[in-house]
Legacy VTK file of the C-alpha trace (Angstrom):
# vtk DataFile Version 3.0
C-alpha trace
ASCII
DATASET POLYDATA
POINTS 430 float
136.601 126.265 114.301
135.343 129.425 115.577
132.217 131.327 113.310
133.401 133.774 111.011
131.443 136.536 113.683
134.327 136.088 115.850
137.434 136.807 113.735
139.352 140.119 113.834
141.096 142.721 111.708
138.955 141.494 108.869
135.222 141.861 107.092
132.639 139.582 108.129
132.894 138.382 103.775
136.705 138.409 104.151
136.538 135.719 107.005
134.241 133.749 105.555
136.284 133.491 102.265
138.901 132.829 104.582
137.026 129.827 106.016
136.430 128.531 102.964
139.809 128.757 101.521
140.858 126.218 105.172
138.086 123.926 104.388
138.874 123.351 100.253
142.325 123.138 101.268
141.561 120.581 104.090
139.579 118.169 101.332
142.935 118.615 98.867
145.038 117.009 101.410
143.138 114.405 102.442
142.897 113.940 98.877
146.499 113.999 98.262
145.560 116.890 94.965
148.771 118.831 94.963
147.732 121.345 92.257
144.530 122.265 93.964
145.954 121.865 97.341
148.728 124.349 95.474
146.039 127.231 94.376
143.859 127.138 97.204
146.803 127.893 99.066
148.698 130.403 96.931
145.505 132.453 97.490
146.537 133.760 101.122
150.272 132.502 100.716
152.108 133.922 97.578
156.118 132.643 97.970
156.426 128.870 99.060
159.700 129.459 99.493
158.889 132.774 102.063
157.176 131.647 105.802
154.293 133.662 105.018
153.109 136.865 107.099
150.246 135.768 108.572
150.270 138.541 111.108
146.639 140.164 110.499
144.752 136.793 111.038
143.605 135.793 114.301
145.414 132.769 115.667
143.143 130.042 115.061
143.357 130.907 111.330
147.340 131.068 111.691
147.872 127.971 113.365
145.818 126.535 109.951
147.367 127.898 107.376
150.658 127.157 108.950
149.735 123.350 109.593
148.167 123.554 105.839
151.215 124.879 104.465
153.700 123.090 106.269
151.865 119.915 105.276
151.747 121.150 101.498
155.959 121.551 101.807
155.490 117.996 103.137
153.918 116.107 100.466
155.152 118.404 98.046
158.723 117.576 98.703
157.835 114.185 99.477
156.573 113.951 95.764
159.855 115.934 94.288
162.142 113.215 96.446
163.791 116.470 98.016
164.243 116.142 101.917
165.262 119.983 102.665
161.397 120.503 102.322
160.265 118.191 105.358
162.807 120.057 107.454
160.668 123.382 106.547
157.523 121.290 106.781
158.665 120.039 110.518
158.807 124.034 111.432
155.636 125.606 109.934
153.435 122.337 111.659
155.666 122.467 114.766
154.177 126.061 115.075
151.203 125.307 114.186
150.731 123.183 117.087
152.088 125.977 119.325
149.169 128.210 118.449
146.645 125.395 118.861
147.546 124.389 122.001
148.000 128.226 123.741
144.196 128.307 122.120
143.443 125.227 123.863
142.026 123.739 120.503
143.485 119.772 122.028
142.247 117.741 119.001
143.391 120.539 115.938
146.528 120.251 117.759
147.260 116.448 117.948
146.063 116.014 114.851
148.897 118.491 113.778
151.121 115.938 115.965
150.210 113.432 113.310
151.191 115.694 110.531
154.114 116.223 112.347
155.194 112.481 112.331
154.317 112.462 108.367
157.276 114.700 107.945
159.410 112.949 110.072
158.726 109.684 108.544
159.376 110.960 105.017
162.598 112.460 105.871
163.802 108.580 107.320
163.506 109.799 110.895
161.324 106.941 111.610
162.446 106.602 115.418
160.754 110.497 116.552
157.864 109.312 113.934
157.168 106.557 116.901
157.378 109.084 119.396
155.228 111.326 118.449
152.364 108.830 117.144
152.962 107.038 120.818
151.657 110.820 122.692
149.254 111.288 120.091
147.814 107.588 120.329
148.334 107.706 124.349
145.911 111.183 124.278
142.944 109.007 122.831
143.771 105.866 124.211
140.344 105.832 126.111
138.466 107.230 122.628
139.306 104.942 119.994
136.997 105.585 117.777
138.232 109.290 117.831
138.672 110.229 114.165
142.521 111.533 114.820
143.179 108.010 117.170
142.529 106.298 113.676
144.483 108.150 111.632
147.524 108.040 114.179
147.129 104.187 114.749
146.713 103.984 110.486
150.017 105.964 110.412
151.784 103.935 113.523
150.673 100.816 111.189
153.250 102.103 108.326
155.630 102.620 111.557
155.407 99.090 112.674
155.558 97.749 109.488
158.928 99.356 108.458
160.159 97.985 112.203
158.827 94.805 110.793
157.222 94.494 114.523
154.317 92.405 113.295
153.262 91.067 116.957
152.383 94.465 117.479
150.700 95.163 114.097
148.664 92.641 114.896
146.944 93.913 117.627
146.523 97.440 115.938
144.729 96.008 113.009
142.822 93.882 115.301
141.714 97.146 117.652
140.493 99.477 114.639
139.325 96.926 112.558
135.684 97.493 113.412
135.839 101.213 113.862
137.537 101.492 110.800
135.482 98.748 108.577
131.985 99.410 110.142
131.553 102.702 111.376
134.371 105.357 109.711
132.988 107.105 106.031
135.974 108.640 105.101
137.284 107.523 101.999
140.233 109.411 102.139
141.480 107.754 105.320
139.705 103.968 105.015
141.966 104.065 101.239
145.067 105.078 103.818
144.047 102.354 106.039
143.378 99.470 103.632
146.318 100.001 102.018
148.136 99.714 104.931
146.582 96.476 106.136
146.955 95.344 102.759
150.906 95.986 103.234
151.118 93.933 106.516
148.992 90.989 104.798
151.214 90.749 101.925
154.172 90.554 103.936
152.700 88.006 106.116
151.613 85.980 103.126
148.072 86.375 103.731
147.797 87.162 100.085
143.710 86.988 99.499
143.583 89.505 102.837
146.018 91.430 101.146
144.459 91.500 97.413
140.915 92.746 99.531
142.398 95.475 101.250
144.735 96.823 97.581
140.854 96.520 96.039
139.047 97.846 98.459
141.718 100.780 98.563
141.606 101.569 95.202
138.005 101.810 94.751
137.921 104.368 98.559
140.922 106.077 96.061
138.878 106.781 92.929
135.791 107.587 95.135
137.568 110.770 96.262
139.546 111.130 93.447
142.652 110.313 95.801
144.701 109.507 92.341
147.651 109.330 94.192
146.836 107.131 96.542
145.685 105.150 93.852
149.040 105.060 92.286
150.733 103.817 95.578
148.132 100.677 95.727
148.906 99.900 92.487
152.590 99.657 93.518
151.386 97.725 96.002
149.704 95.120 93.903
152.526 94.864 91.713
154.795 93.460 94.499
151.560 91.488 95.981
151.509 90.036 92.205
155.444 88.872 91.856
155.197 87.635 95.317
152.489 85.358 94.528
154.575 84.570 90.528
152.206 86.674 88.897
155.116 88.489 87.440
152.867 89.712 84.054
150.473 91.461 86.638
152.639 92.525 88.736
154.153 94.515 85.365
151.196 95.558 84.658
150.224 97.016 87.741
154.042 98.880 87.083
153.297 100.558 84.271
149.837 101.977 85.126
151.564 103.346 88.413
154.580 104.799 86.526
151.946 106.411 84.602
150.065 107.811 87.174
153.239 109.577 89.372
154.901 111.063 86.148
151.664 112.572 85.241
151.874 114.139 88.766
155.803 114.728 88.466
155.902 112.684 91.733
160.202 111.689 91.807
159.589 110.345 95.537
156.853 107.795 94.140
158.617 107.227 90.944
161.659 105.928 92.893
159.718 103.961 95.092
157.892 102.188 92.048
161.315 101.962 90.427
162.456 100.231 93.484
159.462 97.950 93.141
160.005 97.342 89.216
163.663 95.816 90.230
162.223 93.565 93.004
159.693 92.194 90.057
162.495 91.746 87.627
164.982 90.075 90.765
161.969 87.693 91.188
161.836 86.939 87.708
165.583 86.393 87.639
166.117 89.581 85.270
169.085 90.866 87.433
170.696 93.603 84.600
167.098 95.138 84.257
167.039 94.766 88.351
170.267 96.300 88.933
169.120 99.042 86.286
165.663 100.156 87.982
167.037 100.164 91.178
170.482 102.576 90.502
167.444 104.865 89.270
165.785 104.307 92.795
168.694 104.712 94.711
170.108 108.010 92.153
166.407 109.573 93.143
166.235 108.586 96.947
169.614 110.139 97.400
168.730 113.315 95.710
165.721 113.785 98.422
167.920 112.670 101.051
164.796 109.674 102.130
167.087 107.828 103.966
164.619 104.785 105.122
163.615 104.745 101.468
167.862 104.959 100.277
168.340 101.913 102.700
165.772 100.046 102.013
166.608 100.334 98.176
170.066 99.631 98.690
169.179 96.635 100.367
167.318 95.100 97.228
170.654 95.963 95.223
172.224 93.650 97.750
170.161 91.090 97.199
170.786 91.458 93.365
174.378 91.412 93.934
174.319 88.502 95.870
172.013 86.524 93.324
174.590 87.593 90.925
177.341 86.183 92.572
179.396 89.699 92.875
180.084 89.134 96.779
182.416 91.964 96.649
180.049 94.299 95.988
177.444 93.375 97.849
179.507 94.034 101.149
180.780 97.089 99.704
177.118 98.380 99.415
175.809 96.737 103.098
179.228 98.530 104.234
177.266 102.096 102.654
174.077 101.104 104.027
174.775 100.640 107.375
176.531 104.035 107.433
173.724 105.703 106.402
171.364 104.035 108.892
173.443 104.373 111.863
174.218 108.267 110.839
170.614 108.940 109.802
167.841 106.639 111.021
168.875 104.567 113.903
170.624 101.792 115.583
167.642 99.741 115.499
167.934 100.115 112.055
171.267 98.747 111.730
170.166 96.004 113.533
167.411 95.305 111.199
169.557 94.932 108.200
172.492 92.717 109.720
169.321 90.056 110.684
168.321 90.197 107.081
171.534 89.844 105.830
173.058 87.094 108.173
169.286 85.104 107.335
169.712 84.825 103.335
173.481 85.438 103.234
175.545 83.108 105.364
174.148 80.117 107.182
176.381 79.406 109.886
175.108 76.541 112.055
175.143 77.399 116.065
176.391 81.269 114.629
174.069 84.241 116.176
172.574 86.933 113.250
175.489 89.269 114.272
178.259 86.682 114.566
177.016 85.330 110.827
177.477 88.676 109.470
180.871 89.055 110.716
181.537 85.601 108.929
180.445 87.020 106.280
182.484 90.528 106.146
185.335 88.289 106.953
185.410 86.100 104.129
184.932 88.716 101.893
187.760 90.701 102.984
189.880 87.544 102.952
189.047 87.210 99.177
189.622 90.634 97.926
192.905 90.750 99.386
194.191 86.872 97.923
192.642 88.075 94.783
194.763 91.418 95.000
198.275 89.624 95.479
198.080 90.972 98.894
197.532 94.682 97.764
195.642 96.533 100.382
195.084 99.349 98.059
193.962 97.052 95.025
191.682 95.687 97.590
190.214 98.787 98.403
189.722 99.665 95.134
187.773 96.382 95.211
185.905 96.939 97.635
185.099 100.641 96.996
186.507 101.945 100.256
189.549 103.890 101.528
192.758 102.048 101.762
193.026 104.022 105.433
189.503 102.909 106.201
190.050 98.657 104.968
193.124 98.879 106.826
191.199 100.209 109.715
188.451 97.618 110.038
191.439 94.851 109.367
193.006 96.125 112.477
190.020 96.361 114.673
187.608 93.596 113.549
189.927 90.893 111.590
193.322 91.256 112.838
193.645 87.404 112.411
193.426 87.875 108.703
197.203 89.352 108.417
198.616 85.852 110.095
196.214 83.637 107.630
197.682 85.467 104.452
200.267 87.314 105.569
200.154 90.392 105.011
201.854 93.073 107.473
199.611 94.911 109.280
200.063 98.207 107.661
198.403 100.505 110.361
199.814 103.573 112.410
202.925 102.682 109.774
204.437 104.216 107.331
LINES 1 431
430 0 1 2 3 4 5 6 7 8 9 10 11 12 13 14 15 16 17 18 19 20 21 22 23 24 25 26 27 28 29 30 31 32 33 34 35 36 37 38 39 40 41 42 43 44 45 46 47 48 49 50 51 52 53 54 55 56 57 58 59 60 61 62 63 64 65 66 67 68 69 70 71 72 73 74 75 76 77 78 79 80 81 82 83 84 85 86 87 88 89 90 91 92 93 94 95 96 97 98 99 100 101 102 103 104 105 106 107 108 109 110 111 112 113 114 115 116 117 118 119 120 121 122 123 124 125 126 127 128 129 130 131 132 133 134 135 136 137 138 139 140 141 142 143 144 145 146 147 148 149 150 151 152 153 154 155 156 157 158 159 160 161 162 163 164 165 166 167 168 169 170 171 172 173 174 175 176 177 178 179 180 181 182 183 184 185 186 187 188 189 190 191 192 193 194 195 196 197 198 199 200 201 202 203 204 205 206 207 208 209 210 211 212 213 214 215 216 217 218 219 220 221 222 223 224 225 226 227 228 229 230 231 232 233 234 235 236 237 238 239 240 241 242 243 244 245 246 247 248 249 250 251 252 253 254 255 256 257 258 259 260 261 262 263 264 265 266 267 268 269 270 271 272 273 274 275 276 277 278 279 280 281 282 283 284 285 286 287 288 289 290 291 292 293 294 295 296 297 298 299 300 301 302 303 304 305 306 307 308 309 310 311 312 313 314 315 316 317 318 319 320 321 322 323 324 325 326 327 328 329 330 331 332 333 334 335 336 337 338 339 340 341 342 343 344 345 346 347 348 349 350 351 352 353 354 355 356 357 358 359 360 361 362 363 364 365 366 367 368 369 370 371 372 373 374 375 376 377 378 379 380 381 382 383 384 385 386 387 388 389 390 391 392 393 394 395 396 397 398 399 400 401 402 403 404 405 406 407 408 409 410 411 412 413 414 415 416 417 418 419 420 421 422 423 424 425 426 427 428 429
């Protein structure tokens, strides 16, 4: 940043206040403190819900505040599971970046790039997060030990890890594990990182690994007073903990994180944890207090429109539903979900959850993923309609779609059904 000598329309005490108020404000978000992060900001920018007039600072100082504030709109509504804030979030940081680059201030503005792809990735839009970690990571690619290549390759891990592309993830964790273990001091961004590698370990079921990096994130956490990021390890460990049958842990760990995001009025963590409480309670075969935590997951991710958070969610009530035995519904609900991920996230996405589906679901021997899931919609449209007596709009009912829209997919996808039961096909009839 330019010294407070060079700054116009304003006092040489003015700018430096002025300076001050960017750096505190800096230090909140890396520390994830919304209420200070809050005051320090409301200082120069009075009406959140206003774009502030930032017209007598010099640009350097506007492209901060904007980036500040946009990122403030981004964890804020991030934390209040309401998704018309990241939209507003995308803008003010999208500017921001526009006045760092005509300034030709290259690293203030990629690291806005990253902030950028924080927004994205909270609103579901996980496909342009990719894109625009790929330029930011493709900028540094021959300075990787640049701190804003490490906190775009920390954020691609989260990427990668929702893609499930673990080949890849790999080779990330294996390129800034030195930089990132031996040489980087800040605890803000090594509690980001272990907690990501602790993520991708515990998937893998490198469970120890995993257990380090949750530890070693929490303690980087309290360091800083990151209590937020504290909160989300502790989620962490709770799923690390039922994965490995330490369901009274994993509880445990619940409850202090519960804690810990309704002291902070956090509904975007809250969910999440929610959605980790019924995974813990699947696990231990408690499917009504399952289904229960995760209807409040699903009620919250819905009301912040976080649609790779919604589909992930309703994917675990699937999995209930299916351990239940109520086949109906679970195809009802994958029938929602892959509506919303087509619409909103991505074809990839789609993909993603017909694998997962056709792997636990149906078996089919010599069947590919996609031809197993079509097995699967098929039988279950077979047996709401023999249960129904043959009544397409019973079986809709059933099913919890349109008649118009089951008669639809019968026509299209399982035309041999009418012949097997016979039942008229209905469509383009009266």
């Amino acid at each position: 940043m330019k010294s407070p000598d060079s700054l116009s329309n304003f006092s040489k005490e003015t700018s430096i206040d002025v300076l001050e108020i960017i750096d505190t404000a800096k230090d909140a978000e890396r520390r994830r403190d919304m209420q200070v992060f809050k005051s320090i900001l409301k200082s120069i920018w009075t009406d959140f819900e206003t774009e502030p007039d930032l017209s007598r600072f010099e640009p350097e100082i506007k492209a901060w505040i904007l980036r500040l504030g946009g990122m403030y709109l981004c964890l804020y509504g991030q934390a209040k599971g309401e998704n018309s804030y990241q939209e507003r979030a995308k803008n003010l940081i999208s500017k921001s970046i526009s006045i760092f680059e005509d300034e030709s201030l290259v690293d203030e503005a990629y690291e806005a790039k990253v902030m950028l792809s924080t927004a994205y990735f909270f609103a579901g839009q996980v496909e342009e997060t990719g894109i625009i970690l790929e330029e930011v990571l493709s900028r540094y690619c021959n300075n990787e030990l640049h701190p804003v290549y490490l906190l775009a390759q920390t954020n691609n891990i989260g990427v990668l890890n929702w893609k499930k592309d673990y080949q890849q993830i790999a080779k990330v964790l294996d390129s800034i594990k030195i930089p990132m273990e031996e040489v980087c001091d800040d605890a803000s961004l090594l509690a980001q990182y272990h907690n990501q590698a602790g993520l991708v370990c515990s998937t893998l079921g490198k469970y120890l690994e995993a257990a380090t990096h949750y530890e070693k994130a929490i303690i980087n956490g309290e360091k800083v007073g990151r209590v937020r990021g504290v909160g989300i390890s502790l989620n962490n460990l709770a799923y690390l903990n039922s994965s490995r049958n330490k369901n009274k842990e994993a509880n445990e760990n619940i409850v202090k994180a519960l804690k810990i995001f309704e002291e902070l009025d956090d509904a975007g963590w809250i969910a999440i944890v929610l959605d980790t409480k019924a995974l813990v309670h699947l696990r231990e075969n408690k499917l009504d207090l399952a289904l229960e935590s995760i209807e409040k997951a699903i009620g919250l991710f819905k009301k912040g429109e976080r649609y790779s958070a919604l589909t992930d969610a309703l994917w675990v009530k699937i999995c209930i539903l299916l351990r239940a035995d109520k086949k109906e519904q679970a195809f009802s609900v994958y029938s929602k979900l892959s509506e919303i991920a087509l619409s909103e996230i991505g074809q990839y996405a789609v993909t993603k959850y017909s694998k997962q589906l056709a792997e636990i679901v149906y078996s089919i021997k010599d069947l590919g993923f996609h031809e197993e899931v079509r097995a699967f919609k098929r039988e279950i449209l077979k047996e709401s309609l023999v249960s129904s007596n043959l009544d397409t709009k019973r079986a809709s009912k059933k099913l919890k779609i349109d008649e118009d829209k089951l008669l639809n997919i019968l026509d299209k996808q399982f035309p041999s059904i009418y012949d097997e039961i016979g039942v008229r096909n209905k469509s383009g009839h009266e």
